[in-house]
SERO-4910 file (N, C-alpha, C, O; in steps of 0.05 Angstrom, whole numbers):
BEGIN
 pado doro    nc1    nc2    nc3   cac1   cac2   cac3    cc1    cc2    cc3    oc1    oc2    oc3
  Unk    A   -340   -475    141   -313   -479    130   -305   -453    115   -322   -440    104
  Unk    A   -277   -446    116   -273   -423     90   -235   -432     87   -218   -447     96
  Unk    A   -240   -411     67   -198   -412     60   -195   -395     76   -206   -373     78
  Unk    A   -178   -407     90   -158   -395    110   -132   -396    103   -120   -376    112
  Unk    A   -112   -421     84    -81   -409     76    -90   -427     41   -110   -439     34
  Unk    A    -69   -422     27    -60   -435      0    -77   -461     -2    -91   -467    -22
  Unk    A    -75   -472     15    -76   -507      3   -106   -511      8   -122   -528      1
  Unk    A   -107   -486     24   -153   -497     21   -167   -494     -3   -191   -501     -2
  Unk    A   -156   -483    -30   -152   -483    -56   -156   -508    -63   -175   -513    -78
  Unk    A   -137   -530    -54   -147   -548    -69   -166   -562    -63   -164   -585    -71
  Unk    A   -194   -554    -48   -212   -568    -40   -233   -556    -52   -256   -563    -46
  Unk    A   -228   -539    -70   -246   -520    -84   -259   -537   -104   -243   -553   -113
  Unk    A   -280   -539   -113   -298   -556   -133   -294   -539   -159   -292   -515   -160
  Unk    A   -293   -556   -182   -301   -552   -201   -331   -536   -212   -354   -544   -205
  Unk    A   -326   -512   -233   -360   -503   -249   -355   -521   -262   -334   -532   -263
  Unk    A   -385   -530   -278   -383   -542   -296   -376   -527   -321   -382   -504   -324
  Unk    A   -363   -542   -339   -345   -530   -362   -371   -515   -385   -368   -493   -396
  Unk    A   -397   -535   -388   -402   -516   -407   -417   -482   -393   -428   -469   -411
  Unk    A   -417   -472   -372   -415   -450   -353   -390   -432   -368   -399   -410   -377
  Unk    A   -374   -434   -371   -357   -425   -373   -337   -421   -396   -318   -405   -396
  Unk    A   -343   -437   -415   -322   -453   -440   -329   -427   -452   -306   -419   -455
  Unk    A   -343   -410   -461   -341   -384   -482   -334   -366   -475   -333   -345   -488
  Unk    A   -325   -370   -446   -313   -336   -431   -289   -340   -436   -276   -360   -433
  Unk    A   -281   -311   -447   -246   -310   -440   -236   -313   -424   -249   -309   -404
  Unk    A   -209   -321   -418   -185   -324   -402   -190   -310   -381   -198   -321   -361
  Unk    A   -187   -280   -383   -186   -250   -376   -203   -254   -359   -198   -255   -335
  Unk    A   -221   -257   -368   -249   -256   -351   -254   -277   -325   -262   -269   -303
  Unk    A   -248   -312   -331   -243   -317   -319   -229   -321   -298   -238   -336   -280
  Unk    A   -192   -302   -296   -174   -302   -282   -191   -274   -266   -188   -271   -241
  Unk    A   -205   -258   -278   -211   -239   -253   -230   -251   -235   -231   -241   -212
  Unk    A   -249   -273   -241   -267   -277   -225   -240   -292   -195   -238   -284   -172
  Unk    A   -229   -310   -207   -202   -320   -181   -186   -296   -177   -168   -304   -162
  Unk    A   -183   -283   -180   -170   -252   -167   -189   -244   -144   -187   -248   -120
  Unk    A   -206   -234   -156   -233   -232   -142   -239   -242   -120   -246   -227   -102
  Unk    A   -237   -273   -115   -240   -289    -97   -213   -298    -76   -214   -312    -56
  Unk    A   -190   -285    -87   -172   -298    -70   -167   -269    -53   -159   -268    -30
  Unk    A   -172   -248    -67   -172   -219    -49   -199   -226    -26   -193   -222     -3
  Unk    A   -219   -233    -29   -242   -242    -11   -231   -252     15   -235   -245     38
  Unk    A   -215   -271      3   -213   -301     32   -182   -287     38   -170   -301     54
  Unk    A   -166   -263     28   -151   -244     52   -117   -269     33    -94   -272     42
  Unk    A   -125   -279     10    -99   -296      4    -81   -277    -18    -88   -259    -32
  Unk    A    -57   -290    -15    -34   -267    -29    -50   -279    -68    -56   -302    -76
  Unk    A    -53   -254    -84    -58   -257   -103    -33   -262   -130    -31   -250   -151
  Unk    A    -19   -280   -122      6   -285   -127     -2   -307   -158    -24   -318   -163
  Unk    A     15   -307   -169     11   -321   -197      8   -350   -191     -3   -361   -211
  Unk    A     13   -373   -167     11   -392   -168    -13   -387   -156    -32   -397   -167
  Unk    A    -17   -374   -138    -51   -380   -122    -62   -376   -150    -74   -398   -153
  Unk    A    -65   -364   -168    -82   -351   -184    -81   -381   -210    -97   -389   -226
  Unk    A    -58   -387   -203    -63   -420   -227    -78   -438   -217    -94   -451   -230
  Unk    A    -71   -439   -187    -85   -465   -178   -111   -465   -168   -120   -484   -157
  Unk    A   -129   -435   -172   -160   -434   -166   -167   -428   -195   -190   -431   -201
  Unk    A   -152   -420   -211   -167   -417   -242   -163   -448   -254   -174   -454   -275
  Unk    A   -145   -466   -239   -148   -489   -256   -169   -517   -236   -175   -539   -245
  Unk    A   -175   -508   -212   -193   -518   -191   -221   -507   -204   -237   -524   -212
  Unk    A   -227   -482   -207   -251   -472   -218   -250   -479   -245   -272   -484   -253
  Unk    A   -237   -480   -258   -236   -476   -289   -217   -501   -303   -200   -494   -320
  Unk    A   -219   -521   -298   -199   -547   -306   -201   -541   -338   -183   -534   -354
  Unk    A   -222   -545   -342   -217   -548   -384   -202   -524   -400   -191   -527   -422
  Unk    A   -205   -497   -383   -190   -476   -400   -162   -477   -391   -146   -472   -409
  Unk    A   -151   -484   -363   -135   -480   -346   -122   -509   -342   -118   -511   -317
  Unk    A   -115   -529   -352   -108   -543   -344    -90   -557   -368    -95   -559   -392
  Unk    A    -69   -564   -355    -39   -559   -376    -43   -584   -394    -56   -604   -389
  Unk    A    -31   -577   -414    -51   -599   -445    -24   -620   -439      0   -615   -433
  Unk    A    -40   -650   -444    -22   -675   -438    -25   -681   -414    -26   -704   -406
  Unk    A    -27   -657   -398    -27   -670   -362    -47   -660   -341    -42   -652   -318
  Unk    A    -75   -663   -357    -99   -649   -347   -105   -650   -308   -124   -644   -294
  Unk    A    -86   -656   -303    -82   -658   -265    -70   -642   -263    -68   -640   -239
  Unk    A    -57   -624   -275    -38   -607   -272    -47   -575   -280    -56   -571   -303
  Unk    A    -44   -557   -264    -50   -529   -276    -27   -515   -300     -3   -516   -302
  Unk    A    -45   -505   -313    -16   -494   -336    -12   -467   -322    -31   -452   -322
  Unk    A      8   -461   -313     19   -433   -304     20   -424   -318      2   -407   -318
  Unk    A     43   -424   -349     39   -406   -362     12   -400   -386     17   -384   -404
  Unk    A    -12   -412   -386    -36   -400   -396    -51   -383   -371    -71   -370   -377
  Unk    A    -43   -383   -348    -55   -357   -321    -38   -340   -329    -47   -318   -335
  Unk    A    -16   -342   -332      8   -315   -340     -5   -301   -358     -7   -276   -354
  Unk    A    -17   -313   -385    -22   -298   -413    -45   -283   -399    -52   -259   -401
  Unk    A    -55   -305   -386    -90   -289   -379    -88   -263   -363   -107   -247   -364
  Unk    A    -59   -254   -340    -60   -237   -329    -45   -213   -343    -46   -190   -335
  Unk    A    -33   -221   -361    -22   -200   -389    -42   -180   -394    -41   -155   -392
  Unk    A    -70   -204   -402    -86   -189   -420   -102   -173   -404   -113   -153   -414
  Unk    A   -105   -179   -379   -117   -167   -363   -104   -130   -348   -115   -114   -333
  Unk    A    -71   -130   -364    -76   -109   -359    -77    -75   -373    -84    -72   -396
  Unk    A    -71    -58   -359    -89    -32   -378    -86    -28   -408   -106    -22   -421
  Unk    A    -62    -32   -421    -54    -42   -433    -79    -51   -452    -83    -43   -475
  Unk    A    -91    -65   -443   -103    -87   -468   -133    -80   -452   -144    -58   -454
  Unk    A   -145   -107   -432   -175   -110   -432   -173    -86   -393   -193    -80   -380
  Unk    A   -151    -80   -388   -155    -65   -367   -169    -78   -337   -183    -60   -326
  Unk    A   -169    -87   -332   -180   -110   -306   -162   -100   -292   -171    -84   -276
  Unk    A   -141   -104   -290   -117   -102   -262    -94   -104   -272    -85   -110   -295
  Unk    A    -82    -96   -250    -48    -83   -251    -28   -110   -238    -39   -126   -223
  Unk    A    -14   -111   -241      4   -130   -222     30   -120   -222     42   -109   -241
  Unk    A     39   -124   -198     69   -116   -187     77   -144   -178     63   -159   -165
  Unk    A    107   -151   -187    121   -177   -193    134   -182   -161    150   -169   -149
  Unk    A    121   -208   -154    129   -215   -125    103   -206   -111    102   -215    -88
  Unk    A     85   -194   -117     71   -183    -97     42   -190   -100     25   -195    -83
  Unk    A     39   -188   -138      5   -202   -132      2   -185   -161     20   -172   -173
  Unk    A    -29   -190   -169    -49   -179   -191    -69   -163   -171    -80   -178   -154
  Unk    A    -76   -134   -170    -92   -123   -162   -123   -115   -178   -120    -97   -195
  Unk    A   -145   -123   -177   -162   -107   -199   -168    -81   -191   -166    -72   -168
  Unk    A   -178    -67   -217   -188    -42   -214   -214    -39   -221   -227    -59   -229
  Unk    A   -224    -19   -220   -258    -24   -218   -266    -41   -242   -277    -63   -238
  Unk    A   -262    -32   -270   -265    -53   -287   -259    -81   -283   -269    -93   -302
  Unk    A   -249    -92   -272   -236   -119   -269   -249   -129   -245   -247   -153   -240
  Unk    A   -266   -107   -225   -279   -122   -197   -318   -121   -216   -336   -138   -217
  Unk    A   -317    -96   -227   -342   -103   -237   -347   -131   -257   -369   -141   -259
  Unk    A   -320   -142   -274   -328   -156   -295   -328   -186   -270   -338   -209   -271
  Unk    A   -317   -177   -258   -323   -209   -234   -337   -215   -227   -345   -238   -228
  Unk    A   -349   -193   -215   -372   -192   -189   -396   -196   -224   -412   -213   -220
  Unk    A   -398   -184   -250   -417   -199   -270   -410   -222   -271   -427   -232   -287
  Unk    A   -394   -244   -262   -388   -268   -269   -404   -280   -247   -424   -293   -252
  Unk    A   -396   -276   -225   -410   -289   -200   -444   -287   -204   -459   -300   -190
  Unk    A   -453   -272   -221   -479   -266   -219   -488   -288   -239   -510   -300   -242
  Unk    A   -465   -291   -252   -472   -316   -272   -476   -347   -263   -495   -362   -266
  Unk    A   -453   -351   -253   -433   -377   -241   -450   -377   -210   -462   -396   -202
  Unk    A   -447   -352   -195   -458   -359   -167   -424   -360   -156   -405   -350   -169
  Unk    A   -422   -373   -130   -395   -370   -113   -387   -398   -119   -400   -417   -129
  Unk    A   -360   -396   -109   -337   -420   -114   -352   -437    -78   -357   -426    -56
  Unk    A   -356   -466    -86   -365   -479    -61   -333   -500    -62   -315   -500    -79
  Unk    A   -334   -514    -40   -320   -531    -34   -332   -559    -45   -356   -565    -50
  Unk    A   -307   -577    -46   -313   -601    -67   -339   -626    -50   -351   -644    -62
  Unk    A   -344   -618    -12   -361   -635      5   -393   -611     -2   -413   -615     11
  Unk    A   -393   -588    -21   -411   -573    -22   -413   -549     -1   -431   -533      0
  Unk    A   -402   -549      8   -402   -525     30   -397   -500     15   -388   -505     -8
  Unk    A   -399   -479     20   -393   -455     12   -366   -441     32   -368   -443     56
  Unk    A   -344   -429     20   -330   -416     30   -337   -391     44   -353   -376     34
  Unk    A   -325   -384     71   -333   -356     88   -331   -335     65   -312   -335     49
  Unk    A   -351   -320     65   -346   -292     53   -335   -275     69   -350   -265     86
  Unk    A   -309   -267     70   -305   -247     99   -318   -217     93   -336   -208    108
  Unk    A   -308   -201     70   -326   -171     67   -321   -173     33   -301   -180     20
  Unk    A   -350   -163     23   -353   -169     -6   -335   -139    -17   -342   -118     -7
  Unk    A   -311   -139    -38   -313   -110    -55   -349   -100    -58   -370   -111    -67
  Unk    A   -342    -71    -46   -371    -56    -60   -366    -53    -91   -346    -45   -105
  Unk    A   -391    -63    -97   -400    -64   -139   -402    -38   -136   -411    -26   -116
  Unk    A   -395    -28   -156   -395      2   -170   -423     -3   -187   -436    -23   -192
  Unk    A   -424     33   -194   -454     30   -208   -440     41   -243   -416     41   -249
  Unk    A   -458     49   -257   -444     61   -273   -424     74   -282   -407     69   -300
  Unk    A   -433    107   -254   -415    120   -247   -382    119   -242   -365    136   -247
  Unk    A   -379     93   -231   -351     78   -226   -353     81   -193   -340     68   -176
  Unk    A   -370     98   -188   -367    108   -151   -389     80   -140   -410     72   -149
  Unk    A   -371     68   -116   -374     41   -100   -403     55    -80   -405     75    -66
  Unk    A   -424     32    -88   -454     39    -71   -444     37    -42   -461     51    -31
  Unk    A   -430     31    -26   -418     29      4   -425     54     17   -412     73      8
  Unk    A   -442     59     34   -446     73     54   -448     81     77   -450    104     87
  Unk    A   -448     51     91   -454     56    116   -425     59    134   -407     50    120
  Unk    A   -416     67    156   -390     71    172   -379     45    169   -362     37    154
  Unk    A   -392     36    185   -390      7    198   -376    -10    167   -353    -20    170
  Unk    A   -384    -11    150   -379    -23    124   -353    -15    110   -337    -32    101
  Unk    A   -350     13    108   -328     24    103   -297     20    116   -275     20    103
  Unk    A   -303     18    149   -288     15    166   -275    -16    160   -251    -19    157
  Unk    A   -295    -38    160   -293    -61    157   -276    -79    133   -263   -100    133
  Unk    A   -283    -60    116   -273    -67     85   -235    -42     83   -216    -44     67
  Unk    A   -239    -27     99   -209    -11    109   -199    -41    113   -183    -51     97
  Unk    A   -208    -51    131   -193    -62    156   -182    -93    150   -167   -106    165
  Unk    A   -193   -102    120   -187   -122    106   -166   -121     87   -155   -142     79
  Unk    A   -158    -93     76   -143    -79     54   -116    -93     56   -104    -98     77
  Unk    A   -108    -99     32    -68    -93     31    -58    -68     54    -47    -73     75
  Unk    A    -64    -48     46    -55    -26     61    -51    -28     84    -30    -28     98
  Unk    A    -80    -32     90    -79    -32    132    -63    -56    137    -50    -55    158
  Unk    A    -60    -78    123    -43    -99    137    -15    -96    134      0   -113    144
  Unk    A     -3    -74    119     18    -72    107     16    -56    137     26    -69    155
  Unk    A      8    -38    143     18    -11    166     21    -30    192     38    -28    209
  Unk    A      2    -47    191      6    -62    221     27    -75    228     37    -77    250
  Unk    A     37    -89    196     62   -104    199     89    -85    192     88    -61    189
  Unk    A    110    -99    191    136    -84    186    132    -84    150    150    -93    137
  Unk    A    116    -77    140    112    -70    106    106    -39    102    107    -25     81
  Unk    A    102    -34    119     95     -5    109    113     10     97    105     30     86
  Unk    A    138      3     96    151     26     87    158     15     49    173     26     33
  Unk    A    139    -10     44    142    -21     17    115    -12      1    111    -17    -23
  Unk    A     96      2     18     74     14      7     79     30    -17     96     47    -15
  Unk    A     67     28    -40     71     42    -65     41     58    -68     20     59    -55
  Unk    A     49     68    -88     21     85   -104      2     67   -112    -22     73   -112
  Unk    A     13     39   -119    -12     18   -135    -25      8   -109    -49      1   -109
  Unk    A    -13      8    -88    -26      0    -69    -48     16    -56    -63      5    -39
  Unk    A    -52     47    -67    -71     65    -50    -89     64    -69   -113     63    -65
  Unk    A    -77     64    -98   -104     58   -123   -118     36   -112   -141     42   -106
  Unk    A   -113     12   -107   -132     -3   -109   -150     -5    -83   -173    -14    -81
  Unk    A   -132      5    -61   -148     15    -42   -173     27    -51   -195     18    -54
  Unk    A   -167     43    -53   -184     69    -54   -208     53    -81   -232     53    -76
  Unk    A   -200     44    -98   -215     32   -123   -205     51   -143   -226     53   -154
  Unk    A   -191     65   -154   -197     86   -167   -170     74   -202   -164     51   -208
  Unk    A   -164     90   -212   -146     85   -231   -118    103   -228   -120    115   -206
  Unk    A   -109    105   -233    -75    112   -234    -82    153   -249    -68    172   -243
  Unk    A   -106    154   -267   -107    177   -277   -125    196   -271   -130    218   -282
  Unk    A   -139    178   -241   -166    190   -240   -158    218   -223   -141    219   -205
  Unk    A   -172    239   -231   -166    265   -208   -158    266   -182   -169    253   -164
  Unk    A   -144    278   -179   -134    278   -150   -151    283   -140   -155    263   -126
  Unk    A   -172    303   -133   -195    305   -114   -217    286   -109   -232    283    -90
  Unk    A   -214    273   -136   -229    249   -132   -223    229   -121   -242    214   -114
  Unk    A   -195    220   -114   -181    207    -97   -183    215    -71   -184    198    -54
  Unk    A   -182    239    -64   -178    253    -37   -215    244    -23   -220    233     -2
  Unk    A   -230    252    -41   -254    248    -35   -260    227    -28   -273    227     -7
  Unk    A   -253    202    -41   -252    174    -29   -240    169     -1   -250    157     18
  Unk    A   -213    185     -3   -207    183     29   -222    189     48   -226    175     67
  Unk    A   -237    218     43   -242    230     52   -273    214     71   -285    218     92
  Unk    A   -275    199     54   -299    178     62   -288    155     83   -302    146    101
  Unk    A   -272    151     81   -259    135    101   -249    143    128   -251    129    148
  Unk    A   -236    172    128   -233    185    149   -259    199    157   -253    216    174
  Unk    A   -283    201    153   -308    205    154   -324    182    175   -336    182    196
  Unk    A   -316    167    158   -327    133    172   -311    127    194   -325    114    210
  Unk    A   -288    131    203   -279    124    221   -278    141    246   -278    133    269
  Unk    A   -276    178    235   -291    194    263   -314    183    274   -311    175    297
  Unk    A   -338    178    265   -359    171    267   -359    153    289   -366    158    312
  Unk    A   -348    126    280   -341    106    300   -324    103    317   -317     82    327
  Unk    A   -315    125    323   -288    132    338   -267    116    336   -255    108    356
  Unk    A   -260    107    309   -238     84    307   -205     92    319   -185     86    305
  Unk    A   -204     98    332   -172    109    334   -155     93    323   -140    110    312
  Unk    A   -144     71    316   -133     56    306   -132     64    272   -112     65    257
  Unk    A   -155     68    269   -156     73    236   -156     98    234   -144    107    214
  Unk    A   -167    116    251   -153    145    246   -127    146    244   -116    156    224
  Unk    A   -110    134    269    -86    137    262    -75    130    239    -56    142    230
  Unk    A    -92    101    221    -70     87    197    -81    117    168    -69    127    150
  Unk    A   -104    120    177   -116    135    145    -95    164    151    -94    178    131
  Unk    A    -75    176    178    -62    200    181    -39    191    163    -32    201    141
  Unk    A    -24    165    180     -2    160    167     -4    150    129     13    147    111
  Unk    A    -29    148    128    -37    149     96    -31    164     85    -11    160     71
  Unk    A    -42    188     86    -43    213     74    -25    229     75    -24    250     63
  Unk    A     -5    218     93     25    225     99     40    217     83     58    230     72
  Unk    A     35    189     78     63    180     59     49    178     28     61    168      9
  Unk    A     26    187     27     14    185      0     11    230     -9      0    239    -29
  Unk    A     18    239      4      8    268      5     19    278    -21      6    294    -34
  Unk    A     45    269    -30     54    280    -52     40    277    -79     38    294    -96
  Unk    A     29    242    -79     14    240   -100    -13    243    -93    -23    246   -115
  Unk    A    -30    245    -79    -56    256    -74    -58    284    -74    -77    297    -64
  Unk    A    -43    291    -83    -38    331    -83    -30    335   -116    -30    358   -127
  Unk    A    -24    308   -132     -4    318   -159    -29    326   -181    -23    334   -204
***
């Protein structure tokens, strides 16, 4: 079984509350960020109520009407989550909450805690391609072609170029691509690409050569600033 649209959310099981009752908000809205970027779903403020209050009923669940998700306590939680304050992720209005390496590393520590979100018959949801965990460094352990290519090929980005979106592609969209932050060096950005157009000669991807050209095309001005 896996999520495939919105409503397979609500078949999602409950953690148990005391798992979870001392973690912040923050922390818990990145672990469902985290997971709804996995299963390829829009990271939109309602997806993000109705798996933080599926996973997380006692923190997330609107006071007086405990069947019900409180929207606005996911709202506060994605406030704090961004640079601003605890730094996890960015969000652009209509479009979603993106994390940034801090906000995929403090997840991917959660899952190590909690384990993965199963379904309420016990099944486990498809993993389609895991975010690579960063190490210290902030630079993602991912190495192999094949992996790189794969995890391209799952991105906002690439689905944005295939469809008629491309021309709504922004700068937040190549940050989180890429993993990086809004301040990080330009060569250090370039270099990330540079791994991707690496990985995809290799495998002779023509498809993805072509999307990483038209990348670096409509991203050239800020990958050069």
């Amino acid at each position: 079984m896996r999520v495939a649209e919105s409503s397979d959310l609500l078949r999602i099981s409950p953690f148990t509350s005391g798992k979870y009752e001392e973690l912040s908000l923050a922390t818990l809205t990145a672990y469902a960020v985290y997971w709804l970027s996995q299963w390829g779903l829009p990271t939109t403020l309602e997806n993000i109520a109705v798996l933080n209050f599926k996973l997380f009923p006692t923190k997330f669940a609107m006071v007086g009407w405990a069947e019900f998700p409180d929207v606005n306590r996911t709202n506060r939680s994605v406030l704090q989550m961004r640079p601003k304050y605890r730094n996890f992720a960015t969000s652009i209005t209509n479009k979603g909450v993106f994390l940034n390496e801090r906000g995929i590393a403090e997840a991917q520590s959660l899952i190590a805690k909690l384990g993965t979100p199963t379904f309420s018959d016990g099944s486990s949801p498809a993993i389609e391609m895991p975010i690579a965990r960063v190490r210290g460094s902030g630079r993602p352990t991912t190495v192999h072609p094949e992996d790189l290519v794969a995890k391209l090929r799952k991105s906002r980005l690439f689905q944005m170029h295939k469809s008629d979106q491309w021309a709504e592609a922004e700068p937040i969209d190549l940050i989180n691509f890429l993993e990086v932050y809004d301040h990080t060096p330009s060569d250090e950005k370039r270099r990330r690409l540079r791994e991707f157009q690496m990985a995809a000669n290799e495998l002779k991807d023509h498809e993805v050569q072509k999307f990483l050209e038209a990348l670096s095309l409509r991203f050239k001005t800020y990958l050069h600033k």
